[in-house]
C-alpha positions as CSV (number, residue, x, y, z in Angstrom):
1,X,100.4,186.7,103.0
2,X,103.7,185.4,104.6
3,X,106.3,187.0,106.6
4,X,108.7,186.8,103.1
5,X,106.0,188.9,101.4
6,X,105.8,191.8,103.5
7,X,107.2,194.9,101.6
8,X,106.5,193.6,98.2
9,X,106.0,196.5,95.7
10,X,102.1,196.8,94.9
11,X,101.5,199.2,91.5
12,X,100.6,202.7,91.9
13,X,97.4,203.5,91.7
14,X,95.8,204.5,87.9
15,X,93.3,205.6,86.5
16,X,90.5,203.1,85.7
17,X,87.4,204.1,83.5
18,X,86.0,200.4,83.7
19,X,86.6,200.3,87.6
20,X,85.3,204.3,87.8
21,X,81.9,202.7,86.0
22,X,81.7,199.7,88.2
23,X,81.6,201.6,91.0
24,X,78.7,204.2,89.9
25,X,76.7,201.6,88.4
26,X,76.9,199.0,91.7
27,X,73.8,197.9,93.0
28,X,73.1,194.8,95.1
29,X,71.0,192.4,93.5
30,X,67.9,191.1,96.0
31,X,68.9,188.0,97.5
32,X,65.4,185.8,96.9
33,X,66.2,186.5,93.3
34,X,69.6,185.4,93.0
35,X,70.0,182.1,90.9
36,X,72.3,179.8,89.1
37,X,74.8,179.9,87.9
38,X,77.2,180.6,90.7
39,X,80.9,180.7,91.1
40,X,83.3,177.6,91.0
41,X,85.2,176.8,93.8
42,X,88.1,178.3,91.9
43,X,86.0,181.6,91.6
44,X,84.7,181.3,95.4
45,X,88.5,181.1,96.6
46,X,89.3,184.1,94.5
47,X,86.4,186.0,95.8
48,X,87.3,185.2,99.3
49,X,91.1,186.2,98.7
50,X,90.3,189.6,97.3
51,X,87.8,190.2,99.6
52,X,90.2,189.5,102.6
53,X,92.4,192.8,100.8
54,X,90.8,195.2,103.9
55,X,92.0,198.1,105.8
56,X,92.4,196.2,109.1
57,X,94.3,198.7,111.6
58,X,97.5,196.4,113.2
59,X,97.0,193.6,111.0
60,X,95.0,191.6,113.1
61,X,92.5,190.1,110.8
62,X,89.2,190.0,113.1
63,X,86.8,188.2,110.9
64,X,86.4,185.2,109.3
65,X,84.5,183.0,106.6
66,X,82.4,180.2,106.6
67,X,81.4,179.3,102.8
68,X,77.9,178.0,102.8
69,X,76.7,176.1,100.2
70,X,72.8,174.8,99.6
71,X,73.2,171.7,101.7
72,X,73.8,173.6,104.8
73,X,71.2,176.6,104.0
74,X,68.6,174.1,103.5
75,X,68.9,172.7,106.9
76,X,69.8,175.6,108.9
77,X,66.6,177.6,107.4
78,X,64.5,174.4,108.4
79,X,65.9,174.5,111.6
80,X,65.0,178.4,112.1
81,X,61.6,177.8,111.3
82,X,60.3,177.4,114.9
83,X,62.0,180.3,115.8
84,X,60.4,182.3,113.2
85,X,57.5,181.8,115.1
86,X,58.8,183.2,117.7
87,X,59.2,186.8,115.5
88,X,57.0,189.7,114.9
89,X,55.9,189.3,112.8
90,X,55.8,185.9,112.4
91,X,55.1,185.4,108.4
92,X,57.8,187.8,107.7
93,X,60.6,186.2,109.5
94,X,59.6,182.8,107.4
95,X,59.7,184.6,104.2
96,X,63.0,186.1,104.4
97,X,64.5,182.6,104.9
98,X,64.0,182.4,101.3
99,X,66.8,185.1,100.9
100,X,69.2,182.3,103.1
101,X,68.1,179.4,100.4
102,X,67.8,180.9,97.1
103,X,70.9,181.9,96.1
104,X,73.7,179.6,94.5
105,X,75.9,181.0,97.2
106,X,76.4,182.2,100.6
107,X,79.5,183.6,102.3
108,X,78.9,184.2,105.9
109,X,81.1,187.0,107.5
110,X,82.1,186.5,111.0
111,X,83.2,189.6,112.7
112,X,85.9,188.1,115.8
113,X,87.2,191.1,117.7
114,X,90.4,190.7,119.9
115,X,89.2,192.2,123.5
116,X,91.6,194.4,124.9
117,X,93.9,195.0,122.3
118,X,95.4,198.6,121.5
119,X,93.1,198.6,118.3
120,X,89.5,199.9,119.5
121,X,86.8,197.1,118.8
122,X,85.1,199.6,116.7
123,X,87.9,199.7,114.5
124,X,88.0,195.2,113.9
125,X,84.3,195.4,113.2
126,X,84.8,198.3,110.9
127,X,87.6,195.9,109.2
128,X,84.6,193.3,109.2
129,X,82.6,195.6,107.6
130,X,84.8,196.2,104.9
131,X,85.5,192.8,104.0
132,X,81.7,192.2,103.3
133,X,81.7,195.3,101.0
134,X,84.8,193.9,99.5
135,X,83.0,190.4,98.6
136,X,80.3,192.2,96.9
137,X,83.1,193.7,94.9
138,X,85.1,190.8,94.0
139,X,81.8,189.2,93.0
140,X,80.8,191.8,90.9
141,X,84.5,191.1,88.8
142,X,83.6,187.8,88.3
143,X,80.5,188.7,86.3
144,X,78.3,187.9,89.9
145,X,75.4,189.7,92.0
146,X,75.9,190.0,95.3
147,X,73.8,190.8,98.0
148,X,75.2,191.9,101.9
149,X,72.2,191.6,104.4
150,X,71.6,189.9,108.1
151,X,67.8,189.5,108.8
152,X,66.7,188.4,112.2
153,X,68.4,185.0,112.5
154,X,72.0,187.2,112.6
155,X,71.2,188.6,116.0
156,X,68.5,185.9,117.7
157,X,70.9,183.7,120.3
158,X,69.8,180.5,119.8
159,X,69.3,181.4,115.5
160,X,73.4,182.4,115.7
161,X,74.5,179.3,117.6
162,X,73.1,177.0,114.1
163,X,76.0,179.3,112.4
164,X,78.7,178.5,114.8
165,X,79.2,181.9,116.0
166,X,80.7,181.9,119.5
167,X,80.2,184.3,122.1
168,X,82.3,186.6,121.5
169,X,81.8,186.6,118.0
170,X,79.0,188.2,115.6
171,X,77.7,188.4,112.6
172,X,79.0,191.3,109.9
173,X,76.5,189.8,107.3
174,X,76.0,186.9,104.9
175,X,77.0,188.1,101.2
176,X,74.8,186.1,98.8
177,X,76.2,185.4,95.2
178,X,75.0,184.5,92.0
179,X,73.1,185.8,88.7
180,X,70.3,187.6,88.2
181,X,67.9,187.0,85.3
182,X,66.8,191.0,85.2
183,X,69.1,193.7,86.0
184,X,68.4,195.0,89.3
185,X,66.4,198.7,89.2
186,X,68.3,201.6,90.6
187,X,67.2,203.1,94.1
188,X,67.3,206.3,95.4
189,X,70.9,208.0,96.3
190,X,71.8,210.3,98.8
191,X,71.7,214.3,97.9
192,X,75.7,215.0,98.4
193,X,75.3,218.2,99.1
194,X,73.4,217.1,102.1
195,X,76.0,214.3,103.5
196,X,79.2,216.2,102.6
197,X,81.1,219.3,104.8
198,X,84.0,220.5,103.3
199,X,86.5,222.4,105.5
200,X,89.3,224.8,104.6
């Protein structure tokens, strides 16, 4: 968005029985079973731009994307291999690396907090956090599964450095993308009644 754009009318919310149905029916597809086809780079940009539509308090935009593609997966995951020795256990932290190489797709969300600004850091990695939910959204428009997760190499020092992360950045989550041969199964759902106060 430029400067000339601010104050642009948006529409008014409606009503939206196909969006209403998305919503209850959204479920993240497991990542080591995502697979081919995924989006275009056309698609990718417009998954990216729509996710980037976040509630970001002062307009600070404290996150950022690095589109990975299979290339880059491969190597990095060959890379992390010695230090998924290092892991307890071991054998598991190889076999999620299939989640990182499997899919068609991988957006990695880079949460990058401005220090000592008015708006709390809380609230810039909240914004983060959004924008990965927000992928998995866009995704799902486009006729996608998507899948939000972080596994050990997203918080292991030397695993983050093979993503470019700098030090005063972290990882929100990598949001994998693609199809699914089998709908995904539905999980359990919170009890409302249990997660909800409602006040006068």
């Amino acid at each position: 968005m430029t400067d000339t754009d601010l104050g642009t009318a948006l529409p008014l919310p409606r009503p939206s029985s196909e969006l209403r149905a998305r919503l209850a029916t959204r479920r993240s597809g497991p990542a080591q079973s995502l697979i081919a086809p995924g989006p275009s780079p056309e698609q990718i940009d417009a998954i990216l731009s729509l996710g980037a539509r976040t509630p970001d308090h002062g307009k600070l935009f404290p996150w950022r994307f690095v589109v990975l593609g299979p290339k880059s997966r491969a190597d990095i995951a060959e890379r992390l291999l010695p230090m998924a020795a290092r892991q307890t256990p071991a054998d598991k932290a190889r076999s999620v690396l299939a989640k990182l190489v499997n899919p068609p797709l991988s957006i990695l969300v880079i949460s990058t907090p401005i220090p000592d600004h008015k708006v709390p850091v809380w609230e810039q990695e909240l914004s983060a956090g959004a924008v990965c939910m927000n992928l998995e959204h866009a995704a799902g428009a486009l006729g996608f599964a998507g899948s939000w997760i972080t596994d050990w190499y997203s918080y292991d020092p030397e695993a983050v450095a093979l993503f470019g992360v700098g030090p005063a950045e972290r990882i929100a989550g990598f949001i994998h993308i693609g199809s699914l041969a089998e709908a995904p199964l539905e999980r359990p759902r919170p009890v409302m009644a249990d997660k909800v106060t409602r006040l006068p």
